[in-house]
Residue frames as qw, qx, qy, qz and C-alpha x, y, z in Angstrom:
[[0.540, 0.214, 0.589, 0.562, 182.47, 99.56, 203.23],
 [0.018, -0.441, 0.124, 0.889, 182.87, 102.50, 201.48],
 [0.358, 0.183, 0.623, 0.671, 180.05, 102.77, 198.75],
 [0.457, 0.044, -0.060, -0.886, 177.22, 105.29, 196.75],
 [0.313, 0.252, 0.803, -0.440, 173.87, 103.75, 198.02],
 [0.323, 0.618, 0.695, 0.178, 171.57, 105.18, 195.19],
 [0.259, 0.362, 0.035, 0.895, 171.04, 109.05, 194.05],
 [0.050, -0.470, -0.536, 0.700, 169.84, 111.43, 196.49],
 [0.238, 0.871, 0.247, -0.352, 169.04, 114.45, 194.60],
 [0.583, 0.285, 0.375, 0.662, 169.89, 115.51, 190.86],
 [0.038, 0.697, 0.172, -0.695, 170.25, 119.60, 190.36],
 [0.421, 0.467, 0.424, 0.652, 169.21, 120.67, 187.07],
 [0.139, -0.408, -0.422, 0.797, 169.04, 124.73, 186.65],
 [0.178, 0.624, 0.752, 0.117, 166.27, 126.44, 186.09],
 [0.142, 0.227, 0.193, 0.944, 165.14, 129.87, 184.69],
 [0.528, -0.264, -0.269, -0.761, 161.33, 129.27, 185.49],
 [0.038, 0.330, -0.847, 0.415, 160.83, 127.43, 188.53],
 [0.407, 0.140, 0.312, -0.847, 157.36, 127.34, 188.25],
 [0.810, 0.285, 0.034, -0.511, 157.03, 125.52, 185.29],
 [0.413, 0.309, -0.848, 0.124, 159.37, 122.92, 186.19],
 [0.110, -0.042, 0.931, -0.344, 157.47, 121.88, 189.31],
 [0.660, 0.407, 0.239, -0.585, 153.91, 122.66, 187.66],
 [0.741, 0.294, -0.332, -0.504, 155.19, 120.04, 184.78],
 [0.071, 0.487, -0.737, 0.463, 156.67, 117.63, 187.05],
 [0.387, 0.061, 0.671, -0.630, 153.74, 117.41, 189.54],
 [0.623, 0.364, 0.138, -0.679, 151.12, 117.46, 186.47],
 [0.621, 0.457, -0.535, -0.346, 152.59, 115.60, 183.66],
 [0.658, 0.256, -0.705, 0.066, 154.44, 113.24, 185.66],
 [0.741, -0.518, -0.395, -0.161, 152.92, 112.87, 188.86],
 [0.561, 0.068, -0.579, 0.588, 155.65, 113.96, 191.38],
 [0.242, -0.907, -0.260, -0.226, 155.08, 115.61, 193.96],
 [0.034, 0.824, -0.220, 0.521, 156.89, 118.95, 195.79],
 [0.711, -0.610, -0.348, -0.014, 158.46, 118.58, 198.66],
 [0.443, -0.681, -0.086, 0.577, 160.65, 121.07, 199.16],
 [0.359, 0.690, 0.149, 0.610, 161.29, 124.52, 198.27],
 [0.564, -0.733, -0.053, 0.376, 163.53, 126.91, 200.12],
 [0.056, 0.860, -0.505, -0.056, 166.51, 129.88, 200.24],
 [0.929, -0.016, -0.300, 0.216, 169.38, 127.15, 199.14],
 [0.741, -0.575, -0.011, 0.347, 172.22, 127.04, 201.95],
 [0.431, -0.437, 0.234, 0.754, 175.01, 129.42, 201.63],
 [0.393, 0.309, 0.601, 0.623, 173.87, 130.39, 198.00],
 [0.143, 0.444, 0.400, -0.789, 172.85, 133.87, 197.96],
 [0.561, 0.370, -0.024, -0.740, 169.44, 135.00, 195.68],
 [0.418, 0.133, -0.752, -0.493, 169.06, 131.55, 194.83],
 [0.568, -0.173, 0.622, -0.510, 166.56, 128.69, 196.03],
 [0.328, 0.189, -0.898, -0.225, 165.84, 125.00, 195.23],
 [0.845, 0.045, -0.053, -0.531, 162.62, 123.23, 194.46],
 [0.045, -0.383, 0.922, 0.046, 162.82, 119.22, 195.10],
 [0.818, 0.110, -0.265, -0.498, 160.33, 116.82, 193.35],
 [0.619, -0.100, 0.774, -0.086, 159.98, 113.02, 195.19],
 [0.481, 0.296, -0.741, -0.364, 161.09, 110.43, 193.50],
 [0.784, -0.338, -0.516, 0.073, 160.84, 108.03, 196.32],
 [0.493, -0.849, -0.115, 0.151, 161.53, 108.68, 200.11],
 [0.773, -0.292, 0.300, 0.477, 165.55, 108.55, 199.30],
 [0.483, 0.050, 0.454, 0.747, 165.61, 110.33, 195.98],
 [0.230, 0.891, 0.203, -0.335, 164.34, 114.13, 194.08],
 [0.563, 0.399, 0.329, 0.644, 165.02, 115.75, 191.10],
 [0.369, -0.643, -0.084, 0.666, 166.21, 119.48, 192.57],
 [0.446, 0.694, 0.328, 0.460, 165.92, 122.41, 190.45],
 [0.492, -0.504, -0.287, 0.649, 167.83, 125.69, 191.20],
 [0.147, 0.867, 0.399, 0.260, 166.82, 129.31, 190.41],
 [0.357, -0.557, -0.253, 0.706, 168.36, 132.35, 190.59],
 [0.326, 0.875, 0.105, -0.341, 168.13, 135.72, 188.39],
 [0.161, -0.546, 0.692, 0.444, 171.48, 135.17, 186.73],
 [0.455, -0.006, 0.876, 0.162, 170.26, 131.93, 185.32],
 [0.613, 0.537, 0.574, 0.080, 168.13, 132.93, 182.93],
 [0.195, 0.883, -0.193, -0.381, 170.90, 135.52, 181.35],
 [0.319, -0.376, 0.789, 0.366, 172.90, 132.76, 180.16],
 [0.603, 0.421, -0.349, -0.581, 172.20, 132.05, 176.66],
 [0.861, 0.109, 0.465, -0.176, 170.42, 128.35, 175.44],
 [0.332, 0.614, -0.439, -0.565, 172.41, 126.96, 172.70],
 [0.908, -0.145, 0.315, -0.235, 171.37, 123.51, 171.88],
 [0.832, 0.484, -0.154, 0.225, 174.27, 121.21, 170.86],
 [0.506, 0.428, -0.463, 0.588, 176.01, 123.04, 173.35],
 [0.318, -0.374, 0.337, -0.803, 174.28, 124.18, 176.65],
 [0.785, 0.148, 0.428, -0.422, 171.37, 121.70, 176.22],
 [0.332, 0.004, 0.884, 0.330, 171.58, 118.29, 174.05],
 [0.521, 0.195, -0.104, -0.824, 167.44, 119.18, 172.88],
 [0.886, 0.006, -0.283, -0.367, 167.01, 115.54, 172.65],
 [0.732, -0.554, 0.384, -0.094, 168.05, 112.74, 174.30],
 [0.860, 0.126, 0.341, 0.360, 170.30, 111.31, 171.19],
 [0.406, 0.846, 0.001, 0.345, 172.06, 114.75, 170.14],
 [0.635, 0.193, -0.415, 0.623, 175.29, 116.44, 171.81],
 [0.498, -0.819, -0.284, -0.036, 176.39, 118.45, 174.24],
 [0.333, 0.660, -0.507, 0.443, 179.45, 120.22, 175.64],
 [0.664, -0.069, -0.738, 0.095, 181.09, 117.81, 178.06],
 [0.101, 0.020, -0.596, 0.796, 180.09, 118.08, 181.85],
 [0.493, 0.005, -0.003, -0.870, 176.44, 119.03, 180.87],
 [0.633, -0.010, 0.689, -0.353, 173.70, 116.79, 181.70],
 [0.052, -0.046, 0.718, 0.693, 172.45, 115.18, 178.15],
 [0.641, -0.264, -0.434, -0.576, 169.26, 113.51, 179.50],
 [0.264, -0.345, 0.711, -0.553, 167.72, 112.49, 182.31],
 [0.609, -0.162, -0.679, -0.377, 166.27, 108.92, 182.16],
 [0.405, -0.350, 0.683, -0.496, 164.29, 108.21, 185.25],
 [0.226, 0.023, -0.859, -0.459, 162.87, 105.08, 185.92],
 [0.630, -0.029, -0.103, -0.769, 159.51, 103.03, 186.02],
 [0.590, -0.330, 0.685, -0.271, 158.47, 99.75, 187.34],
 [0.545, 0.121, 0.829, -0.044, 157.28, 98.02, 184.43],
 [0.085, 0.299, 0.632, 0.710, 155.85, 97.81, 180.42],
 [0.093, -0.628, -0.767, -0.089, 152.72, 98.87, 182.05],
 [0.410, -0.727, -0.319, 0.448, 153.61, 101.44, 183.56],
 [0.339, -0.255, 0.435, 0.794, 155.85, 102.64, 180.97],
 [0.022, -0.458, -0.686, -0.565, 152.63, 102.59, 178.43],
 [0.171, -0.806, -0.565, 0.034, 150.58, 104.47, 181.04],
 [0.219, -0.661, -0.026, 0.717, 152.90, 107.20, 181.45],
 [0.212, 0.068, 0.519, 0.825, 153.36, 107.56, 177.74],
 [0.117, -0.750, -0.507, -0.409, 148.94, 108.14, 177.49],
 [0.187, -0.845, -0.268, 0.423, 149.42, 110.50, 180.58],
 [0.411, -0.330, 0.284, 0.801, 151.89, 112.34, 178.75],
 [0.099, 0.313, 0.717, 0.615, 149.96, 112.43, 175.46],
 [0.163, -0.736, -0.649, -0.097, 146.95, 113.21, 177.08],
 [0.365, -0.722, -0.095, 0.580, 148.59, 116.12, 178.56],
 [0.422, 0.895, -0.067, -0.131, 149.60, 117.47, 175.34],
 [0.268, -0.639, 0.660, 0.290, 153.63, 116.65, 175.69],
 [0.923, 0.266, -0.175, -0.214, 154.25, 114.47, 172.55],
 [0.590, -0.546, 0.595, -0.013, 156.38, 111.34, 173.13],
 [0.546, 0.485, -0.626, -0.274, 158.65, 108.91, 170.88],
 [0.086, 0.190, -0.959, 0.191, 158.61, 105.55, 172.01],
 [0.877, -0.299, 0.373, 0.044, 158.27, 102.96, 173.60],
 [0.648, 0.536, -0.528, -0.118, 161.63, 101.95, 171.94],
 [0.920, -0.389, 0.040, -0.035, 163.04, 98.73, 173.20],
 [0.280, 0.778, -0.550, 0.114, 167.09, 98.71, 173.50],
 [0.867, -0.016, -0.497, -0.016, 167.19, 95.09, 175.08],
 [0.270, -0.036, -0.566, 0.778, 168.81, 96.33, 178.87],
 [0.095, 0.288, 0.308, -0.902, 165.85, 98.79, 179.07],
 [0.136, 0.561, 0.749, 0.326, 162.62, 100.04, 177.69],
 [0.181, -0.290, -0.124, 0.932, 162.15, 103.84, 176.87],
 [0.164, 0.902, 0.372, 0.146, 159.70, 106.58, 176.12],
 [0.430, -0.173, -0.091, 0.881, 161.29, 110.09, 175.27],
 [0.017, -0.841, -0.453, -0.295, 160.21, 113.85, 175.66],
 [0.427, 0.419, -0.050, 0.800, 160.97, 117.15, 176.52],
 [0.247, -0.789, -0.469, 0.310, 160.40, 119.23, 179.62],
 [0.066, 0.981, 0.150, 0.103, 160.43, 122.68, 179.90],
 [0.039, -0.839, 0.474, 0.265, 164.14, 125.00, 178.96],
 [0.494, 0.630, -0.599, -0.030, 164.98, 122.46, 176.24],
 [0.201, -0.451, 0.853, -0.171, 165.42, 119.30, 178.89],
 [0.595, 0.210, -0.609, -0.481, 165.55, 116.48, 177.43],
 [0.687, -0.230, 0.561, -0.402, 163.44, 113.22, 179.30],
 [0.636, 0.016, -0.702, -0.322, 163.19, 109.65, 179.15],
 [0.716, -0.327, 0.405, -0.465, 161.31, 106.69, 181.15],
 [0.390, 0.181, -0.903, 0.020, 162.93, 103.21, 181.61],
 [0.875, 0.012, 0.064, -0.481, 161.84, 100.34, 182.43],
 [0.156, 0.374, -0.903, -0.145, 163.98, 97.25, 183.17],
 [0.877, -0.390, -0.094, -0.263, 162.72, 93.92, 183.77],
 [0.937, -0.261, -0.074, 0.219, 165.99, 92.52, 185.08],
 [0.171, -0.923, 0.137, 0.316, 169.17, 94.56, 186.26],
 [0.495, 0.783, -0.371, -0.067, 171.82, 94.76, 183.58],
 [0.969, -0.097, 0.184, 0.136, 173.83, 92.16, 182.94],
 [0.161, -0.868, 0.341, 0.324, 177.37, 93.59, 182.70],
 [0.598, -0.119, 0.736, 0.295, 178.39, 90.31, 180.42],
 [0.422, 0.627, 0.628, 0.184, 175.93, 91.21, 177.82],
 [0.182, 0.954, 0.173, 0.164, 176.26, 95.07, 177.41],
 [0.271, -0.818, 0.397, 0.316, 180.09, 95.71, 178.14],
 [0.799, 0.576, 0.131, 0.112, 181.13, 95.66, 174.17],
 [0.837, -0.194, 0.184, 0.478, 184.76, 95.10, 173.44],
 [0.328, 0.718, 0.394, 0.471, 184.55, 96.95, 170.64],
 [0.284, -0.917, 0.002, -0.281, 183.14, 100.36, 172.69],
 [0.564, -0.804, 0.011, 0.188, 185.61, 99.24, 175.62],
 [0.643, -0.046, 0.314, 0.697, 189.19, 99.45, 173.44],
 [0.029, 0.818, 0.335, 0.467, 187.34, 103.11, 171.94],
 [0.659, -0.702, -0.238, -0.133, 187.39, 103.77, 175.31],
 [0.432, 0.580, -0.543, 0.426, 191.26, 103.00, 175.76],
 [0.666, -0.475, 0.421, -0.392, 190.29, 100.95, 178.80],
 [0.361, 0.428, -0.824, -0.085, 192.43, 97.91, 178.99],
 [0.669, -0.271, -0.676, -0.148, 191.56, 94.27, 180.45],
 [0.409, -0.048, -0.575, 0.707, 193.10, 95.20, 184.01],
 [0.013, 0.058, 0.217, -0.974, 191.29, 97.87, 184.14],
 [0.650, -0.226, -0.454, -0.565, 187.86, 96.84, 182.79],
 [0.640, -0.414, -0.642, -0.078, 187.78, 94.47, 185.72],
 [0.231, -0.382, -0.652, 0.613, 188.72, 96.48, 188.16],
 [0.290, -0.088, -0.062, -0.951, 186.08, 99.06, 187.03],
 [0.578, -0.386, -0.518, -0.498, 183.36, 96.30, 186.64],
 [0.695, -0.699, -0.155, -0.063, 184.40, 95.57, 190.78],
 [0.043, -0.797, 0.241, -0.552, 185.82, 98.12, 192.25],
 [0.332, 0.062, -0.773, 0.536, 187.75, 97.39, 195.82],
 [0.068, 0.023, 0.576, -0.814, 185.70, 96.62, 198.47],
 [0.684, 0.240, 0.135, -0.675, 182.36, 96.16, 196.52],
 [0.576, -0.061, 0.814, -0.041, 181.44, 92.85, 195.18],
 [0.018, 0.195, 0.622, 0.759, 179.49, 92.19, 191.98],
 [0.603, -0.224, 0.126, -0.755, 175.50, 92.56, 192.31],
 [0.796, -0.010, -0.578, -0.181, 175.51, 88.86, 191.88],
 [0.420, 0.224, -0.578, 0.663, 177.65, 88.55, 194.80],
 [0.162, -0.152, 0.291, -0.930, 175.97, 91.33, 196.85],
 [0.672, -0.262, -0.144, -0.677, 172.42, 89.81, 196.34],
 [0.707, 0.023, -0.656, 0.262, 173.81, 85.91, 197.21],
 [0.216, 0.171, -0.531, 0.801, 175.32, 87.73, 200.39],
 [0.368, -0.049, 0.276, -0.887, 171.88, 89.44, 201.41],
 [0.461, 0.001, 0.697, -0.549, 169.90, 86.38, 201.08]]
């Protein structure tokens, strides 16, 4: 069965490679585990911060990158509720295991100087937001139960959307993949 397993590795680029994996490692505890010439790319190389064994947030560097001009609203969202010009990342929410966890990163953060807005609670998730270094905007979630696709797929948003009834269900299951309900039943 054909499906995507989970993210490997997100590239975000970078101007200052340094103080993307020095606020990374420090603020938020990841740690390095690779940095190298990237493949085929000439004068450029990519830094990869563990999430877990399976997943890294990837930063890429080259001299070009920091001639392009920052324009928030259009390059960079600057927060994690403002625009962007489409294709660009807006925000990157990673996540966390738990309220506790979610409250302990917010005091590491603080304590580190980064200031943070949250905990806000949005009833799928719990978030904290903040800002890493070149204007990227962050957040930490926190579910306690995976999203329930009954509850948070608004009619409303999906007819906005110009996504009809046919289509809503085969987006919510796609050929060949079950639901999660389904999928978890199946595995035991």
């Amino acid at each position: 069965m054909n499906k995507v397993e989970g993210l490997h590795h997100l590239a975000v680029c970078t101007a200052d490679m340094k103080s993307q994996i020095e606020f990374f490692t420090d603020k938020l505890g990841m740690e390095l585990v690779a940095l190298y010439w990237m493949h085929g790319v000439e004068n450029t190389w990519h830094g990869f911060l563990r999430l877990n064994d399976e997943s890294a947030i990837a930063f890429v560097q080259n001299p070009d990158i920091g001639k392009i001009p920052v324009q928030l609203g259009a390059t960079h969202a600057g927060n994690p509720a403002a625009n962007s010009a489409r294709g660009t990342m807006q925000h990157l929410a990673l996540k966390v295991a738990d309220k506790d966890q979610l409250y302990a990163m917010r005091d590491r953060l603080r304590s580190k100087g980064v200031p943070v807005l949250g905990p806000v609670e949005h009833g799928m998730c719990m978030s904290i937001y903040f800002a890493g270094p070149e204007n990227l905007a962050l957040e930490l979630s926190c579910s306690a139960e995976p999203i329930n696709a009954e509850a948070w797929i608004d009619p409303e948003v999906v007819a906005l959307a110009g996504i009809s009834a046919e289509e809503l269900a085969r987006y919510k299951r796609p050929a060949g993949r079950g639901s999660y309900v389904h999928r978890k039943r199946a595995a035991g």
